[in-house]
C-alpha positions in Angstrom: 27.7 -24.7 -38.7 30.3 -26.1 -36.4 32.9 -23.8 -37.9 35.5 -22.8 -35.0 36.0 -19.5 -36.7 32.4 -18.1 -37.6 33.2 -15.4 -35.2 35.5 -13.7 -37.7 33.9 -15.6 -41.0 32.3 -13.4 -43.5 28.8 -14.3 -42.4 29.3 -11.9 -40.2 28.1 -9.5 -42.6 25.2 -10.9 -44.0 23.9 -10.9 -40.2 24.6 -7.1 -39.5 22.9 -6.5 -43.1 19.8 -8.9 -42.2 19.6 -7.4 -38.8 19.8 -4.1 -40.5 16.8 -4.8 -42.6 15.0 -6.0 -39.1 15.1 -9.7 -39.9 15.1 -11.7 -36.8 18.6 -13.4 -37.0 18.9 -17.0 -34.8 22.6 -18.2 -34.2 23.1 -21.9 -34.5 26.3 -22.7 -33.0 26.2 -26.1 -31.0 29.4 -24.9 -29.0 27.7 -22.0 -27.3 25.1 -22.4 -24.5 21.3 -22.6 -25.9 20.0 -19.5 -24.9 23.4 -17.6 -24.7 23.9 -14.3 -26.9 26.4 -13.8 -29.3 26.7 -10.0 -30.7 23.4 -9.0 -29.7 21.6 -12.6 -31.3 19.8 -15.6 -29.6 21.8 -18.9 -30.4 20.3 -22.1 -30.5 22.2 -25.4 -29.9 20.0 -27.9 -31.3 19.6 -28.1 -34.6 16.1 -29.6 -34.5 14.7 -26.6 -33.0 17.0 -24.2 -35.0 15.3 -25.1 -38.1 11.9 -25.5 -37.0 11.9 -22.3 -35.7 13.9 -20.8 -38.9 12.2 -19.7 -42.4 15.3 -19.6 -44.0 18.5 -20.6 -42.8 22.0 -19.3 -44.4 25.3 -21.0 -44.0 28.9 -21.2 -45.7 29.1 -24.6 -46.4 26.0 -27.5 -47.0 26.4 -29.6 -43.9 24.7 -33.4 -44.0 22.1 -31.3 -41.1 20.9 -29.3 -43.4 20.2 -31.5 -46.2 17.2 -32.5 -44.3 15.7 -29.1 -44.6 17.2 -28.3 -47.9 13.6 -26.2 -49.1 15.1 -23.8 -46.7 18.5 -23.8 -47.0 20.8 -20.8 -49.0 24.3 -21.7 -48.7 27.4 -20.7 -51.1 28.4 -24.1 -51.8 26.8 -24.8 -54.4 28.4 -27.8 -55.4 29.3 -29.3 -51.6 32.8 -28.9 -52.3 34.1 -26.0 -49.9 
């Protein structure tokens, strides 16, 4: 989530593996173009319509955004420290 180096983060990985499995995988990036593709996945600008169109959504760090849809939200930190 607005994190200038999620190209090379190790998210990365948990994509390839979800898309792997055949889980439909939405980028939210709000620095790309809505609609745009990054490696082969939609990305979605707006956050609103990000989540209502997600079932789960997973990110490195718990952002104040997602907070408000926290029954959906997996994220490594745990204790919104990193």
């Amino acid at each position: 989530m607005n994190q200038p180096n999620f190209r090379s983060s190790v998210i990365q990985d948990v994509i390839k593996y979800l898309r792997g499995e055949g889980v439909e995988v939405i980028i939210y990036e709000p620095t790309l173009a809505d609609g745009s593709d990054f490696n082969g996945f939609e990305v979605e600008n707006d956050f609103a319509k990000f989540s209502k169109r997600s079932d789960i959504i997973i990110a490195n760090r718990l952002e104040d955004e997602l907070k408000k849809v926290s029954d959906k939200a997996c994220t490594r930190d745990l204790f919104a420290r990193d």
